[in-house]
KEMIMAR-60793 format. One record per residue: x, y, z of N, C-alpha, C in turn; residue in three letters. Coordinates in steps of 0.2 Angstrom, whole numbers, plus 5000, padded with zeros to 4 digits. Each point is the difference from the previous one (the first is absolute). Layout:
REM KEMIMAR-60793
XYZXYZXYZALA ...
This chain:
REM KEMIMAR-60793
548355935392499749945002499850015008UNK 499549985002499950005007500249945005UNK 500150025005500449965005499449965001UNK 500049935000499449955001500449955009UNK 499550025004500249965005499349925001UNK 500249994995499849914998500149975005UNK 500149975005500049945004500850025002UNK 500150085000500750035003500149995007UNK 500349955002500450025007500350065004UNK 500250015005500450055002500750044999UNK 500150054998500450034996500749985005UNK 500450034995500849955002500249964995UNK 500649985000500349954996500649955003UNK 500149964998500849985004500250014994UNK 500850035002500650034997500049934996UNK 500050014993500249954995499649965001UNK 499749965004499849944999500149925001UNK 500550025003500549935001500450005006UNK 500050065000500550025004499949945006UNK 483150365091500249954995499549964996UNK 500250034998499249954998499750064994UNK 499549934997500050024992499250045004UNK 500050064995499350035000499749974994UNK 499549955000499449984994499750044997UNK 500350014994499650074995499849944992UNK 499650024998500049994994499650074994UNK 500650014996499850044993499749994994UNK 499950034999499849964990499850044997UNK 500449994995500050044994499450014996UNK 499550045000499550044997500350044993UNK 500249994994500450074995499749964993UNK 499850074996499749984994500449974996UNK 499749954994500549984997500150044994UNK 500949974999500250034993499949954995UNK 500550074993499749954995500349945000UNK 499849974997500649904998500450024995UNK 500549985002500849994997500249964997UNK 499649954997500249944998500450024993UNK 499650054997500350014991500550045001UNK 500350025007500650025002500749955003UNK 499849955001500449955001500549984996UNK 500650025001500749984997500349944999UNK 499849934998500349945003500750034996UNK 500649965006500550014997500449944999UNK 499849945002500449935001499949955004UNK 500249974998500149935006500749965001UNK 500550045002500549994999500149925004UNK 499749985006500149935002499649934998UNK 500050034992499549954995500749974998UNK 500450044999500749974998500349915002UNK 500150025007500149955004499549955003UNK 499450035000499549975003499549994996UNK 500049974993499450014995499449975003UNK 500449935002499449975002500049975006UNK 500050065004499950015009499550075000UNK 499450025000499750065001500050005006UNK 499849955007499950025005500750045002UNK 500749974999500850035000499950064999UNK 499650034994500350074996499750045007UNK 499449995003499650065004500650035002UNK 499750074999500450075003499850015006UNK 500549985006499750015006500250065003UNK 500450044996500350045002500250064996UNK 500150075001500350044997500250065003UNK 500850014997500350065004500450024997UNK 499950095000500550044996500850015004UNK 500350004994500750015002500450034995UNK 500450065003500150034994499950004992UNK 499350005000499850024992499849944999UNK 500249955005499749934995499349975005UNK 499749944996499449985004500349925000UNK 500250005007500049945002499349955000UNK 500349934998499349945000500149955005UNK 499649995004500149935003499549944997UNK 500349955001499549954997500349925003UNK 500149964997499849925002499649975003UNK 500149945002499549965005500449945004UNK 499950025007500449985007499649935000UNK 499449994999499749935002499749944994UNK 500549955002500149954995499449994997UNK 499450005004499549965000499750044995UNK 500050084998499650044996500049954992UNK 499750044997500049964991500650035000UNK 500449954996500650024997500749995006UNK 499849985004500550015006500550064999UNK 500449995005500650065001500649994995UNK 500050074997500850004994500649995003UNK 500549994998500749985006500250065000UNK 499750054997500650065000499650064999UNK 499850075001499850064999500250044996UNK 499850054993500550054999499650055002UNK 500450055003499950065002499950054995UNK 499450004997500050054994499850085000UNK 500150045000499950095000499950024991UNK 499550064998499850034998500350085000UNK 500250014994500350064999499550034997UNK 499650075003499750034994500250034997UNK 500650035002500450044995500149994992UNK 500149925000500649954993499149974999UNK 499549995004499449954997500349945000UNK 500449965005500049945000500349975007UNK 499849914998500149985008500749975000UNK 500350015003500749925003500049975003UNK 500649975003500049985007500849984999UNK 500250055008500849985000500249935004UNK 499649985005500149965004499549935000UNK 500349945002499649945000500049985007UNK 499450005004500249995007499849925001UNK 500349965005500049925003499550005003UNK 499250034997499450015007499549984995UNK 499749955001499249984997499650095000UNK 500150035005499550054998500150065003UNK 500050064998500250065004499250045001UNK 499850005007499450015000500150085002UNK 500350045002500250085003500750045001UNK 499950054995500550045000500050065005UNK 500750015001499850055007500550064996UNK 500050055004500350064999500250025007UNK 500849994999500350035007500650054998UNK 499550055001500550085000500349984992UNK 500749994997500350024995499849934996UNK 499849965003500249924995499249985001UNK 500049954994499649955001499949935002UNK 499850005004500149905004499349965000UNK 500349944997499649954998500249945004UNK 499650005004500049915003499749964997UNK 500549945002500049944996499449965003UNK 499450024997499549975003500049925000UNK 500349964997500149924998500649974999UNK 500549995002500549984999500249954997UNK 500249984993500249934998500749955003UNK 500250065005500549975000500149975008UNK 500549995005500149975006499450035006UNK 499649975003499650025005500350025005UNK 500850014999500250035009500050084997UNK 499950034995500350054998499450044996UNK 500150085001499350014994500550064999UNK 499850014996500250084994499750055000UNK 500550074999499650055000500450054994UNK 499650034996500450024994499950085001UNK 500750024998500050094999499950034993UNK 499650045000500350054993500050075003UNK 500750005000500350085003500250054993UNK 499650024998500350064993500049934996UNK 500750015001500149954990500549945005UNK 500049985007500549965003499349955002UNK 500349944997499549935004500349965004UNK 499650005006500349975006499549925001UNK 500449975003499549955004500449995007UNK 499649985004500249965007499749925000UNK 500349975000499749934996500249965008UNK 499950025006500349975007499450035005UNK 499249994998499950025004499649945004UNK 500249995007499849945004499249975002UNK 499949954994499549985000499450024996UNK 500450044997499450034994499749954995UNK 499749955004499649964994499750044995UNK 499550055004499750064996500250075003UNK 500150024996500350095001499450064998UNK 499750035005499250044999500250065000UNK 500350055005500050055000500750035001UNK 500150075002500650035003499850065001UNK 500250025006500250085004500550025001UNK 500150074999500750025002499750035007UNK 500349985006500150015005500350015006UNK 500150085004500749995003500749994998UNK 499849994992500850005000500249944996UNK 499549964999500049914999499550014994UNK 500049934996499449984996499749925005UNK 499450035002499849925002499650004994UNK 499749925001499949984994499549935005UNK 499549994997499549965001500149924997UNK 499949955000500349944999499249945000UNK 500249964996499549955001500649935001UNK 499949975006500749945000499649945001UNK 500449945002499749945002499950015009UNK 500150065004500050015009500349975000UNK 500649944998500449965004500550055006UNK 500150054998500250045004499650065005UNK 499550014997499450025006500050104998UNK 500350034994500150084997499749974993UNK 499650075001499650024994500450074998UNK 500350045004500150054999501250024999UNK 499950034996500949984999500350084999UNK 500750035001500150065000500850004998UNK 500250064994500649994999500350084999UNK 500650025000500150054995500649994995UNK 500149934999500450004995499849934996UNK 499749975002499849924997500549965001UNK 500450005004500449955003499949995008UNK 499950045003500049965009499250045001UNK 499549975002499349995003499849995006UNK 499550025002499750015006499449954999UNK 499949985005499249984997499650015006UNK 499349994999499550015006499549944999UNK 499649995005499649965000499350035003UNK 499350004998499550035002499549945004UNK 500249995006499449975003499550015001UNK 499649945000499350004998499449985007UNK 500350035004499749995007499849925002UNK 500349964998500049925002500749975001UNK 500349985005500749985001500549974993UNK 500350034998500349974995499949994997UNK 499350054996499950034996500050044993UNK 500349994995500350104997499649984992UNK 500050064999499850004993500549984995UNK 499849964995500549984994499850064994UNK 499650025001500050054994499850085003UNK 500450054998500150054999499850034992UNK 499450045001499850024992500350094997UNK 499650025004499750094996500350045007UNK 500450055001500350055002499550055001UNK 499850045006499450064999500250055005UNK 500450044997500250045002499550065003UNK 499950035007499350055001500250065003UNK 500350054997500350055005500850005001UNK 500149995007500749975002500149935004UNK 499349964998500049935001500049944994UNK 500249945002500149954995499649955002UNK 499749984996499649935002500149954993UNK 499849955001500149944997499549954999UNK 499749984994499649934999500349935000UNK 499749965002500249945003499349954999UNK 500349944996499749945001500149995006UNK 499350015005499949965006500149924999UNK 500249955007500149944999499349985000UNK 499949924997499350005001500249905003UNK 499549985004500149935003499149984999UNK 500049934997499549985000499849975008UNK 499150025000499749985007499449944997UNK 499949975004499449945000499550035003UNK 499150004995499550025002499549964999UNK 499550015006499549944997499350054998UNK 499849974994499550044995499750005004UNK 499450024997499249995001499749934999UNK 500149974994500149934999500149935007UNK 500550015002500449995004500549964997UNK 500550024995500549984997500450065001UNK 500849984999500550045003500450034994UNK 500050065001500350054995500550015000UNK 500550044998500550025000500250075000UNK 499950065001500350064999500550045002UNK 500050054996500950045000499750065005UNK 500350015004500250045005500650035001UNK 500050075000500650064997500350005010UNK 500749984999500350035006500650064999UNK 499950075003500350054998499350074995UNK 500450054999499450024995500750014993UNK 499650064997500250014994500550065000UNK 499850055003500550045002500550045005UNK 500550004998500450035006500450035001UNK 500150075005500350055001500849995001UNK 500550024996500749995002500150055004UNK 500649995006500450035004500550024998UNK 500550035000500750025000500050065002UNK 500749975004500450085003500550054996UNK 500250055001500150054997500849964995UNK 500349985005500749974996499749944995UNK 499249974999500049944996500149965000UNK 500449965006500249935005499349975002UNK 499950025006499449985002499250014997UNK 499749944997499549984994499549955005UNK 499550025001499549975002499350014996UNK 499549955000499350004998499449995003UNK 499850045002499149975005499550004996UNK 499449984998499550015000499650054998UNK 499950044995499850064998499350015003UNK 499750065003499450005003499450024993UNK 500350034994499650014996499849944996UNK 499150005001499949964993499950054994UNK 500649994994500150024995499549974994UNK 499849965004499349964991499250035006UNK 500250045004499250005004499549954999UNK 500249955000499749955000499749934994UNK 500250054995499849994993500549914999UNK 499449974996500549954999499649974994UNK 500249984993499750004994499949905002UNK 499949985004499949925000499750005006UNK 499749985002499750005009500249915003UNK 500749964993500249935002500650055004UNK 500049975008500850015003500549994997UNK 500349944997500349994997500250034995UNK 499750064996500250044998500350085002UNK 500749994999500350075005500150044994UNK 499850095004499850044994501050035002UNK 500250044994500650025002499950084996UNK 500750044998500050054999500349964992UNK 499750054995500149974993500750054999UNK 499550095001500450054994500150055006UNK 500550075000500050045007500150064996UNK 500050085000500250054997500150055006UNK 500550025003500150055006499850054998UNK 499750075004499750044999500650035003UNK 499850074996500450085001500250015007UNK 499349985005499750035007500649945005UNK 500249954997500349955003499249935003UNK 499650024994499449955001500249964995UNK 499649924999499949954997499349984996UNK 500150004995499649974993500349935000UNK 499449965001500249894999499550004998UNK 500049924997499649974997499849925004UNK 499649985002499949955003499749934996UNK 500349965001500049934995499949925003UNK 499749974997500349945000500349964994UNK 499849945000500549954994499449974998UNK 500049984992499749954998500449954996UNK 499849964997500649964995500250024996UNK 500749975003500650034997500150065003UNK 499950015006500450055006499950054997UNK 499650044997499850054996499650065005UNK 500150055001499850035005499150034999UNK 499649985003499350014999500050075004UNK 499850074999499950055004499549995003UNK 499950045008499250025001500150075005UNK 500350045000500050055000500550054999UNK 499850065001500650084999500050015007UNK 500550005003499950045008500750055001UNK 499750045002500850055004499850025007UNK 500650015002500450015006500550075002UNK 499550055005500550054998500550005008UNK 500450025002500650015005499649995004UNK 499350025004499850015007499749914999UNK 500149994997499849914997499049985000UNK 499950064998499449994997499949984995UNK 499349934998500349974994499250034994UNK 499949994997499350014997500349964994UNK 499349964996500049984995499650064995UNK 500249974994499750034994499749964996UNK 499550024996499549964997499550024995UNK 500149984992499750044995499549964999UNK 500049964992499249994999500349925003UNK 499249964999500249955005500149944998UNK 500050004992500449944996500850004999UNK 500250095003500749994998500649975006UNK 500850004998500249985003500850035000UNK 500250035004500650024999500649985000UNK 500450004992500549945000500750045003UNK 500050084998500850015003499950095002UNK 500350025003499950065000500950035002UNK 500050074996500650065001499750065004UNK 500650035001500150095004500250034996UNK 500150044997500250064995499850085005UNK 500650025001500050055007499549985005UNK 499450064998499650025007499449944995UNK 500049974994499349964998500249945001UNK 499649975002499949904998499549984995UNK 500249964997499649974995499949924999UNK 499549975000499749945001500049974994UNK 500249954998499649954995499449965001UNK 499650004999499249954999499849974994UNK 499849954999500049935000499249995000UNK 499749984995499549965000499649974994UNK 499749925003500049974993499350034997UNK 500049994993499550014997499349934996UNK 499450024999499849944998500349954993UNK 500250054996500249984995500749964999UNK 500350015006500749965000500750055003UNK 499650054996500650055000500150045007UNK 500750035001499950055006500150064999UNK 499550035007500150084998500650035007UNK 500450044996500450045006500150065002UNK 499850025006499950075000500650025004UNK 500350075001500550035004499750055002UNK 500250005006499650065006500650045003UNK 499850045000500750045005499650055008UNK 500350005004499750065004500750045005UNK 500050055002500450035005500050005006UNK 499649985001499550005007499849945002UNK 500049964999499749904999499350015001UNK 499750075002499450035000499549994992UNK 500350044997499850024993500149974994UNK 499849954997500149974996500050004995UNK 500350024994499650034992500449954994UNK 499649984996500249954995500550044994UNK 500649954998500550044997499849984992UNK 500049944999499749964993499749935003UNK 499649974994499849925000500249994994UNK 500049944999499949954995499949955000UNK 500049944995499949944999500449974996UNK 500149935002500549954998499749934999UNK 500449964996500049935000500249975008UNK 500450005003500149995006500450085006UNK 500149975006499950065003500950015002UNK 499950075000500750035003500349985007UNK 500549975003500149995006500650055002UNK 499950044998500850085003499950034996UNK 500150055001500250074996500450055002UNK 500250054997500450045002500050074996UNK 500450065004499850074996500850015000UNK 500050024991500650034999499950054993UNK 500350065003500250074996499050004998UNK 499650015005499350004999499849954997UNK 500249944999499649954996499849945004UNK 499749994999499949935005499949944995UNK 500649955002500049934996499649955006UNK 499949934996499549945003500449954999UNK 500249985006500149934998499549945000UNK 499849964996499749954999500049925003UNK 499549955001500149965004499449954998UNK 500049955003499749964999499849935007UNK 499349985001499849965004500549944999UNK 499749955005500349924998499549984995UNK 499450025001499449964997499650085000UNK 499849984990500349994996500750045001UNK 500249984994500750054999499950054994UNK 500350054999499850064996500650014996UNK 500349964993500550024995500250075003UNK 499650065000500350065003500450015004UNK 500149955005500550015007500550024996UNK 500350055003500850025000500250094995UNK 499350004997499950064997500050055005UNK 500650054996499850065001499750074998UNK 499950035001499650054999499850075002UNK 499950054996499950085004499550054997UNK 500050035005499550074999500550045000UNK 499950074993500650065002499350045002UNK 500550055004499450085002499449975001UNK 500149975005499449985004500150065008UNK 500750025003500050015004499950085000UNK 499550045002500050075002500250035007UNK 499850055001499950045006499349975003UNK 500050005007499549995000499650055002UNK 499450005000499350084999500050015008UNK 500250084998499950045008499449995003UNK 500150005005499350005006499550064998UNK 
């Protein structure tokens, strides 16, 4: 099986666990197409029909990551307001191809797990929702066959991300600011650090901390700027209201060599080059999905939210170490819901709807973020929102809008030998 550096963080582990400027490029993928895959598509289940018969928006697969031999699922729904509102509780369900069937060992206290990470030996799941106390958020381990949680982390109303860093896991947070840190560090899950990211207005700081974007041997951070409504008088002469961002979106961490000293400035890179899928201000674009390259470059996905906090893409972009950014760009109805690295290749998911109802999904791969050659398409009742490559196969996890909703949501599914060599130059 190939080592998949999926949304992998920095190499390291802690012993047990308890214990400047962007150069504007744009690419685009020109490659003939292959044939359709559809009559090769594997449905294997819907194992979160179980619990969620009748919650579809719940079941979407928001996520997918390999871990020894198994395919992890994320799925629920964090926001009340979606159809079906939020389940009190999550199961963590994995897929063995080995045996052809799904489980699930654990029940986690979180309306919704929206990203699985991979740090070095273990896999970590933040508590993206928490049912339980708002001074506290969660962070769960699967080390081999050992399940950890740290259930003390300060202020984790919502729990988004984690790095291993220096020697620590920080960990990005979404709180009420009553304390003024969005950003929290630990090496045992009992005594914390916390940080606060000011937003260049007195008194300032971010309350939310999202997506970790590791670029070379720097650390940068997505952040909900603040926003404060301002009075404006029309055209009309009637008085408006809008939202104006104080702060940006992203920002470069500081730390010194011993990992004490933690500061945050202002990132000088626009990493969306300007691209924003709503031209209303009041819609802030963030970072959806991320895949770290070989070179120590960055594969992300850029996003907003539609109902039911559902992430809308509107771009592919990467980032290599000299912090140049380029987007990528195929055909122009599509949209990219997640992307992986698998050694020296990336590979893209796309996404676009059809007249008939149905959606078509195509996977692209390239070496170079230069060359782009299509690996398979197909077509579905509704659309894949993750995928993943394991022992050369690529499985799909399935998903569905708020409106309509797609019975499908929560299926999975695969391609075998889909993955080859790719043709010499």
């Amino acid at each position: 099986m190939r080592h998949l550096f999926k949304r992998c963080r920095a190499a390291g582990w802690l012993a047990g666990v308890g214990m400047l400027f962007s150069l504007n490029a744009i690419v685009q993928a020109q490659t003939p197409a292959v044939a359709d895959g559809t009559d090769r598509l594997e449905w294997l289940g819907q194992p979160t029909l179980q619990e969620l018969a009748d919650h579809p928006f719940a079941r979407n697969v928001w996520d997918l990551q390999v871990y020894q031999g198994r395919l992890y699922i994320a799925s629920g729904s964090a926001d009340d307001t979606a159809p079906g509102g939020s389940p009190p509780q999550t199961h963590l369900w994995y897929y063995t191809p080995s045996q052809n069937v799904f489980r699930f060992d654990h029940i986690l206290p979180e309306t919704q797990i929206d990203l699985l990470v991979l740090v070095e030996q273990a896999l970590v799941i933040p508590g993206t929702d928490s049912n339980g106390s708002w001074q506290t958020g969660s962070l769960y381990f699967q080390l081999r066959d050992t399940w950890i949680v740290w259930d003390q982390v300060p202020r984790g109303i919502h729990v988004y991300d984690v790095a291993f860093i220096g020697g620590r896991l920080f960990i990005t947070i979404g709180s009420d600011n009553s304390e003024g840190f969005s950003v929290v560090s630990s090496v045992d899950g009992q005594q914390w650090n916390r940080y606060n990211i000011p937003l260049g207005q007195e008194g300032m700081y971010a309350s939310t901390s999202l997506r970790w974007l590791p670029v070379g041997d720097q650390w940068f951070v997505n952040v909900f700027p603040a926003q404060m409504l301002r009075q404006r008088v029309a055209s009309d002469g009637g008085v408006v209201q809008e939202p104006i961002e104080i702060g940006g979106s992203f920002y470069r961490m500081n730390i010194d060599a011993e990992g004490q000293n933690v500061t945050f400035e202002p990132a000088s890179v626009d990493f969306f080059m300007g691209q924003h899928s709503d031209p209303n201000d009041s819609v802030i674009p963030r970072v959806m999905r991320t895949a770290r390259r070989h070179d120590g470059g960055l594969l992300y996905i850029g996003s907003t939210r539609d109902y039911g906090q559902a992430p809308v893409p509107f771009g592919l972009f990467s980032i290599d170490p000299a912090l140049h950014v380029q987007t990528h760009t195929f055909e122009a109805d599509e949209r990219p819901y997640d992307v992986i690295v698998d050694g020296e290749m990336a590979y893209a998911l796309l996404v676009s709807a059809q007249a008939d109802g149905a959606y078509r999904m195509r996977v692209m791969r390239s070496a170079d973020l230069a060359a782009w050659e299509e690996v398979v398409r197909f077509s579905a009742p509704t659309f894949a929102r993750s995928f993943a490559l394991l022992d050369d196969m690529l499985y799909f996890g399935f998903g569905t809008n708020a409106e309509p909703l797609a019975p499908e949501s929560g299926m999975i599914a695969r391609i075998r030998r889909v993955i080859t060599p790719p043709e010499s130059p």
